[in-house]
Structure formats: C-alpha cells, structure tokens
N, C-alpha and C positions, 0 to 999 in steps of 0.2 A: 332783836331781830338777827342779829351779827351772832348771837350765843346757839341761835337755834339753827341758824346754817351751817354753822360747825358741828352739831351735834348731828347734821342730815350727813353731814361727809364722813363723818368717823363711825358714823353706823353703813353708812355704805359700802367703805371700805372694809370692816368688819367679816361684816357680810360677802363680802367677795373673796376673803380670807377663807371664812370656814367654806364657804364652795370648792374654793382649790383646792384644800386640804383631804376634801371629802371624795375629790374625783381625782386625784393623786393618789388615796389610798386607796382607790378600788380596787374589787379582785379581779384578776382576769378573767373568773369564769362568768362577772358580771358581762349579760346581755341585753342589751335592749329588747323590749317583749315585742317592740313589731319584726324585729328582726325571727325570734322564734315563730309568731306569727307565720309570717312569710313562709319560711320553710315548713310549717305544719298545715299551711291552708294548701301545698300543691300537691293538689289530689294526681293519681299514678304516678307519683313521679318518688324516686327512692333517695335519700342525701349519700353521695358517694363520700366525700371530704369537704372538709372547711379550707380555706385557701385565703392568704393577707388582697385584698384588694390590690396594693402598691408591688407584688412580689410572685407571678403566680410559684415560685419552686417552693415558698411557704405555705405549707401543705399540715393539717391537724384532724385529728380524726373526732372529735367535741368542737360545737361552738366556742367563740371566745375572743380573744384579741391578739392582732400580729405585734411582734416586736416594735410596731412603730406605735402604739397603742390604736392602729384602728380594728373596724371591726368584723370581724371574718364573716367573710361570703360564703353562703353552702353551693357549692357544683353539685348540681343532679345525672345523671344516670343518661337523662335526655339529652343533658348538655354536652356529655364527654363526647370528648372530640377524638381519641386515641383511642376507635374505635379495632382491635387488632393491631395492625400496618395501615391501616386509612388513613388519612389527613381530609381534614373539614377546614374548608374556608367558605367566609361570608360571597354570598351572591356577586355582592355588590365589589366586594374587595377583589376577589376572582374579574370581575369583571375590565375593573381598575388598571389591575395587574396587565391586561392584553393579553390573556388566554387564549391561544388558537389550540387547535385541531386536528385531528387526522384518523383515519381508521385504518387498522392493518388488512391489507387485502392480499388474496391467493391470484399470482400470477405467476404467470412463465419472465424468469429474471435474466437479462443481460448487459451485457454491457461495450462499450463503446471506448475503445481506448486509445489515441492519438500519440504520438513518438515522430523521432527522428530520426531517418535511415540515409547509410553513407552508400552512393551506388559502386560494386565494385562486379569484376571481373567472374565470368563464370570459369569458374576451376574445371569443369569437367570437359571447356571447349577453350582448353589452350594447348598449342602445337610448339615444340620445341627441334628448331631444326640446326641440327649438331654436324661437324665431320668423323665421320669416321675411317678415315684417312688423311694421310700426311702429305699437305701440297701447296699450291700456292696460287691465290686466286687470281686469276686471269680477268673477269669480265662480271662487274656486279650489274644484275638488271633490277634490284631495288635497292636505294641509297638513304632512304631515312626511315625514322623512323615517323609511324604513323602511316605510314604510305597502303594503302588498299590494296588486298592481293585478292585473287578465286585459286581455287583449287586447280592444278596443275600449270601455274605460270612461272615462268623461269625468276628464278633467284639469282644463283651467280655460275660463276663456270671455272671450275678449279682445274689446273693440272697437276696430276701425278707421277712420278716415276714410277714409281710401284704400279699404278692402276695402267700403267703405259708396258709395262714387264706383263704384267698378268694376260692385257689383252694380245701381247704378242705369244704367250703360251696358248692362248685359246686358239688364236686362227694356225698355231701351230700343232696343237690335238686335231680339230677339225679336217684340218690338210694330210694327217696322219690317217684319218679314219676314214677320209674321200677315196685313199691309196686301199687300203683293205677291203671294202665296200667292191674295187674294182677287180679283186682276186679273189677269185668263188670260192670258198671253202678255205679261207687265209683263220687261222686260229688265235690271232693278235687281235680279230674286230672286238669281243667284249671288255678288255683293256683300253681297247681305244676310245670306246662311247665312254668308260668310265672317267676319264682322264678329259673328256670335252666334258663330261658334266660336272667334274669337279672345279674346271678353270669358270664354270655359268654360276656356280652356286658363290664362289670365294667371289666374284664381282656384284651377286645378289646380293650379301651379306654387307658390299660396302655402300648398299642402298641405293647404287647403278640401279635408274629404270629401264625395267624389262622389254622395252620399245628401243632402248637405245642400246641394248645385249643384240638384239633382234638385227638389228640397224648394223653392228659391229659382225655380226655371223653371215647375214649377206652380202653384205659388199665386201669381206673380207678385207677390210682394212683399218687400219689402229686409229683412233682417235685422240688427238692431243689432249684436249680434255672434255670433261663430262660437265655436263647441265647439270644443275641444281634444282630442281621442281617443288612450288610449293602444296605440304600435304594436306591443305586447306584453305576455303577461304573464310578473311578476317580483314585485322588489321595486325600491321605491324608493331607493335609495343616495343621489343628491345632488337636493335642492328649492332652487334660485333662486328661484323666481316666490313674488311677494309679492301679497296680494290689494291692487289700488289702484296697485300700482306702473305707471310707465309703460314699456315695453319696446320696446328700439329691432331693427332686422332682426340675425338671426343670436347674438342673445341665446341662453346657455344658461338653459332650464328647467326641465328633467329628466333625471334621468340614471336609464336602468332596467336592471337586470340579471338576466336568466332563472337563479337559482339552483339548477334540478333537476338541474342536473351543473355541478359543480366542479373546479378544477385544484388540484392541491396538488404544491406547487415543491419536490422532494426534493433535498438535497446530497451528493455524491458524491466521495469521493476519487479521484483521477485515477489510482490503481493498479486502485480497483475497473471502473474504465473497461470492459476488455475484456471485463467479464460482464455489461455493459448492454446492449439492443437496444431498439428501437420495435417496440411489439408486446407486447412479454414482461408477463406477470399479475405486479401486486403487491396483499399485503391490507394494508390501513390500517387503525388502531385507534385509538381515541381513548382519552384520558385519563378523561373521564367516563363512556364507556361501558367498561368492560373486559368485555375477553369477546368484543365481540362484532365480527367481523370483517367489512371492507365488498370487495367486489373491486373492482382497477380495472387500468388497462391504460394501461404507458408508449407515451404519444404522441409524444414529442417528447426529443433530448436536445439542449441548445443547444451549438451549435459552440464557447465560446471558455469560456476558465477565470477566475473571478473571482480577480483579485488578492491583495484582501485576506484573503480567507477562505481562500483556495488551495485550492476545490472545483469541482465541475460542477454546476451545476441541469438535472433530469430534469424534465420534467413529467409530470405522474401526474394520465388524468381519471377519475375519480371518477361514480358516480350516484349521485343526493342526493333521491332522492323527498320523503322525510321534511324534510330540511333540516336534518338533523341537524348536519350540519358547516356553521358557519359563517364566513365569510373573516375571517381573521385566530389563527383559529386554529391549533394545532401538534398533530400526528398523528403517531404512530410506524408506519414505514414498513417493511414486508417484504418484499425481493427476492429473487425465485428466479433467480440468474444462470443463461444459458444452459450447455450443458453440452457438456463437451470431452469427445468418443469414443475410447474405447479408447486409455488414456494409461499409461503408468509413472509412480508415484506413493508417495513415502513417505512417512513422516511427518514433520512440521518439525523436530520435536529432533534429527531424525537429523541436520542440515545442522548444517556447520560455516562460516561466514562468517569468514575472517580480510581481507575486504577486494578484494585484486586474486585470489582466488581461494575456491571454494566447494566443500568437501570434504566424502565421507560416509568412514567407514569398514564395509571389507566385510569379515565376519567369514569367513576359510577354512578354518577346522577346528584342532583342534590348538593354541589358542592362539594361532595366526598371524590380525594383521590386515591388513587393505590399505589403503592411505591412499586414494583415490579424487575425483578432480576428476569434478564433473559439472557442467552448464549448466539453470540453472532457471528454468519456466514460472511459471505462474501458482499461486498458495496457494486451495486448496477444499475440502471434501468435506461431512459433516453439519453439524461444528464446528470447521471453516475448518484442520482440524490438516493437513491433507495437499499435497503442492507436488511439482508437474509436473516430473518430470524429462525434461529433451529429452533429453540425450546422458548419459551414462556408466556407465548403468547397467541390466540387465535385469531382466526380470519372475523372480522368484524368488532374487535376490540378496538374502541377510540382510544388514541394515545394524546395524549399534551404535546404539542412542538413548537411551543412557544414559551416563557418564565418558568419552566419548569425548575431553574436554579431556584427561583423564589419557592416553589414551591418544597423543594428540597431542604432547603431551608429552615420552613417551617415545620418539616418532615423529621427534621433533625432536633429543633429544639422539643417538639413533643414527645419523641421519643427519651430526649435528656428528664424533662420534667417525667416522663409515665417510668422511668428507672429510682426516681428521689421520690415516687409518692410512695411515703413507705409510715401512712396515718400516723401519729403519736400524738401524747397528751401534751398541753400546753405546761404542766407543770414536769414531764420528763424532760421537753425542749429546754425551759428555762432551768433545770438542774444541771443538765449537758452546758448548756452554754454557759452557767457558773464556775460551775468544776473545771472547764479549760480556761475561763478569762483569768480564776485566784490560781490555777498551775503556772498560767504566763507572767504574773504579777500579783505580788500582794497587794491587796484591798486597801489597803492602807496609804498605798502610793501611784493611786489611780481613781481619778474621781469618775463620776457618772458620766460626763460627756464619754469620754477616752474610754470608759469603759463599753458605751453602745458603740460605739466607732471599730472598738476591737472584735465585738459580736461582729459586725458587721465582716470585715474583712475574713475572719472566719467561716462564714455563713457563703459569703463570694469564691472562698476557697475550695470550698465543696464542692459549688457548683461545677466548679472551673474543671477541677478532675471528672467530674460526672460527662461534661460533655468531651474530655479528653479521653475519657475511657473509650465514648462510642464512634470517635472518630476510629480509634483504633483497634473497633471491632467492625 
C-alpha cells in the first residue's frame, strides 16, 4: 500500500514537471483559440492593435503574449478612445470625477473694479497770494492756517515806503493836471494825463485794488498802508505772513484752496487699464461715512506707470459742497468699466493656463471631450468670474469647469500612449529588447531575473521620454 502511494506522487510530480516544461516552452505566437475566437466572432468591428492587459503603452500589431507572459487584448476600432484630440471617459467615472458645466454664451461684458483713492486738493482751484512789494506788515486779519476765507476779505495790511513814494507821485500828477485842466489851451495837459496814468498803472501792477486807487484819487490823500484782499474763496492751507514781519517782493503769503470739488488720486493695475476711460462715473465712499455714496466722474488718467508701486493714478473729481472729504484722506473707490458688446464669454474656472498655451475643454456628448485652444480677452461680468474669448470657441459650446485637471490628465496620457503606438511584431520587440539588454551586459553575467527587471527599466525609460517630449510640445 506504502509502494503504491509513492508511485501516485512520483507520477504526479512527473506530470507537473513535463506541464511546466511544456508551458515554459511555448511560443509566443501561442494563443489561446477563445481568445482568436473572441476577436473573430465581433462582427463590424476592425482590430486596431493588440495591447499587454498589465501595460496599455505595450502595444503589437499580431496576437500573442506581453512580456509578462500574459495574454494580449485586441483594442477595436470601436473602443479607441484617442479619437483625433478627443478624450473618452466612462459615464460613470466622469461622473465620479464631479464634472460640472457651463455654456459659452454671447453677452455684453463688463466689469466692476474697486481700489483705493487718497483725497487730495484740486490743483486747478488754488490761489497763491504773494507780495509784490517790499514792506512790513502792519495788521494780519487771518492768523492760521485752515482758517475760511470768501472772496474779497481782508488778509493783512502791509506798509510801504515805496508804495507811500509812489502814492505821493500820483496825487502829485493828478494836482499837476487839475492846474492845466484850469488853463484853456495850456499844451502840458497830454503829459499830464500821461504821467497820472502811469503813477495808476505802477500801483496796479503792485496788485493795489482798484477801489482803493479810486479811494487814494478822491480824497486826495496818502495811505500808510494797503489791504490785502483775498482773490478767492477756500480755505487757508499754508500762512507765511507774520504780523511785524518785514517782507521783501515775491514773498509767499498765502496759500488758498477752493475745496467745493476735490480730486481723489485712485491706483489702478495696469491689466485693469482697458476698462478705464475719461468720462466714465465712479462712487466714492468714505470710511466714516458708510453708506452713503458721493458720485464723481474720471477726468483724467495719467500717461506713465509708477515704478515702484507698479500702478496707474486715475484722477477722480469729486463735489464736496459739504466738505465732507478732506485732503489727505483715503476713500474706497467704485468703478464701472466701460462695457465690451456682444462678446463670447465663459467662465474663469473653465480656462486651463498651462503657460505657452490656454485650453478649455468642450464637452460632445457621450463622454467624449475636446481639448480646445482659445485666445483670451479681458476678465468681467458682476463678479469679475467671466473672460472674453476672442477665438476658439462658440456661443453655445458647453465647456467643463470643474476636474478639468483630471481630465487633462487623461488627455495627456492618451496622447503619450497614441505617439508609442507605433504596432510591431512580438518577435522584432523581443529582438530589440535582446540586442540592448547583451549591449548593456553579457549573458553570461546576468541571469533571467536581472535580465527581465533590465527590459523592464528600459521599457519605463521610453515611456518616460515619450511623455517628456509631449510636455514639451
């Protein structure tokens, strides 16, 4: 009984011996007949390539076996998925993924842009009041500065020696010419007019008002000194004049500024540029007041870009009845850009920026996507989310704007595998991959493990460039 148990297990093992040997030795071109089966029973359908189950970049143009010895899948015609630039994903995988949405739609584009503006002084309503004459001032009737003036309220009151010389030349022209005037036919009178109107015109020139020349020709008497009148009304900003002081010609004394309209200097990034114009309404709001909104209207944008801050200054004038804004202050600034007509326009997330190019993906139906190059305008709409597409794309086109990176992804590795399918025979593969593993090592000092492990690393190496190449196109 013992002899015949031994005799089951050494024929057993036998037997499992010449099996191995038998399926170790097969050929590669060996196929299993359901497998030719299979690909011969699908009716319309064409075999494009055979492909290793474990590997799709292993790719053969004949049935047969991948390097791992299993056994190649025929890809049909129907199945290919790198249809063009298409990408094909499963329903259900697409779904997975959280695929959203969106269609490019034709609208009128703008945009909305918010900044900060420093309130400052309007340049074209400030008054500078100077001497122009050498004297000494007697009597200031405004003392600080900030102090509220109107148009024509005394300043200060300076005296002259000179302006005291001059007005005693004029009442002495005048009194020369009263004499001629009295002698009918006296031939000195047009020297005489000429000689009072030249003592009126040298007190005109020293900005003497003409009410107080007026004032000095009728009463015929000299005035110690002359008022000062201001040539507008504001506010005070800068006070030189000191009472007592002496002041020589071209001395500044005042400096006045009409604050019922204001400029406030907004900064602008030089992208927002092409939704600025002169002209266009912006509202300003102040920090202390919230709420409550002033309008005003860009006058001016200045030609050149500040350096250091790498912005544009807008100027924005303002009306300030109240006075509410005062210069130095900071305002936040609402701009309604001007607005682009009847544009294609999608949403930002939809864009893909990989650098030297700018891709949407356009959903066709079926799972299948399209990789899509477009050329982009300017970013606008309520809430800045929407960006002007010039070229690549039509009104009604669904785009992706959501996993699109996945989908990119996959966009990328199919395009790697649809550059390496380049069919060959199982026995050119295995010639190539012998002739480089006995170039790197003789056969001799490299057993079979080490040597599939070397294919392998080779085989990876390919790939590696393959997809390296197409980053880089």
């Amino acid at each position: 009984m013992k002899a015949q148990n031994i005799i089951l297990v050494i024929g057993i093992g036998l037997a499992g011996t010449a099996l191995g040997y038998f399926w170790g030795n097969r050929t590669p071109e060996t196929v299993p007949e359901s497998t030719m089966e299979m690909a011969m029973e699908t009716e319309g359908t064409q075999v494009l390539y055979w492909r290793a189950p474990m590997d799709p970049t292993e790719m053969y143009d004949e049935p047969g076996q991948s390097l791992m010895g299993m056994t190649l899948v025929p890809v049909y015609a129907a199945e290919e998925v790198n249809q063009g630039s298409r990408v094909a994903i499963n329903p259900v995988v697409a779904q997975n993924m959280g695929i959203r949405y969106s269609t490019a739609v034709r609208t009128d584009l703008f945009r909305s842009i918010r900044t900060v503006g420093e309130v400052m002084v309007d340049e074209e309503r400030v008054y500078q009041v100077n001497a122009r004459i050498s004297g000494w001032i007697e009597k200031l009737h405004v003392s600080f500065d900030g102090a509220p003036v109107k148009k024509g309220d005394p300043l200060l009151e300076i005296y002259s020696p000179e302006l005291v010389s001059t007005q005693e030349e004029f009442l002495l022209a005048l009194g020369h010419l009263d004499d001629l005037l009295a002698l009918e036919g006296s031939l000195g009178l047009d020297a005489a007019r000429r000689m009072v109107k030249a003592s009126r015109n040298r007190m005109e020139n020293w900005d003497i008002p003409t009410e107080t020349i007026d004032h000095i020709q009728h009463s015929r008497q000299v005035q110690r000194t002359v008022l000062l009148r201001s040539p507008a009304t504001g506010v005070v900003l800068e006070k030189h004049a000191i009472e007592g002081a002496f002041v020589t010609k071209g001395k500044d004394l005042y400096r006045i500024a009409d604050l019922r309209t204001v400029w406030i200097h907004a900064s602008f990034y030089d992208f927002e540029l092409p939704w600025i114009s002169e002209g266009q309404r912006a509202q300003v709001e102040l920090s202390y007041l919230p709420g409550k909104l002033i309008e005003g209207e860009v006058s001016y944008v200045y030609p050149f870009l500040r350096e250091k801050a790498r912005d544009i200054h807008v100027r924005i004038i303002v009306p300030n009845a109240d006075l509410e804004m005062k210069p130095g202050m900071y305002a936040n600034v609402a701009l309604a850009g001007k607005t682009l007509p009847n544009v294609v326009a999608v949403p930002s997330e939809a864009i893909i920026r990989s650098g030297e190019r700018t891709l949407v993906f356009v959903a066709r139906g079926e799972g299948e996507f399209e990789p899509r190059e477009v050329k982009l305008g300017a970013i606008g709409g309520p809430d800045n989310d929407l960006v002007h597409i010039i070229s690549g794309l039509e009104a009604g086109d669904r785009v992706v704007t959501s996993a699109q990176f996945l989908i990119d992804s996959e966009s990328r590795l199919q395009e790697a595998i649809q550059k390496m399918r380049a069919p060959q025979s199982q026995e050119d593969t295995m010639n190539i991959m012998e002739s480089e593993s006995d170039s790197a090592m003789p056969s001799g000092e490299m057993d079979h493990s080490e040597m599939d492990h070397s294919q392998m690393e080779i085989k990876s190496a390919l790939l590696d460039s393959t997809v390296v190449e197409h980053d880089h196109d």
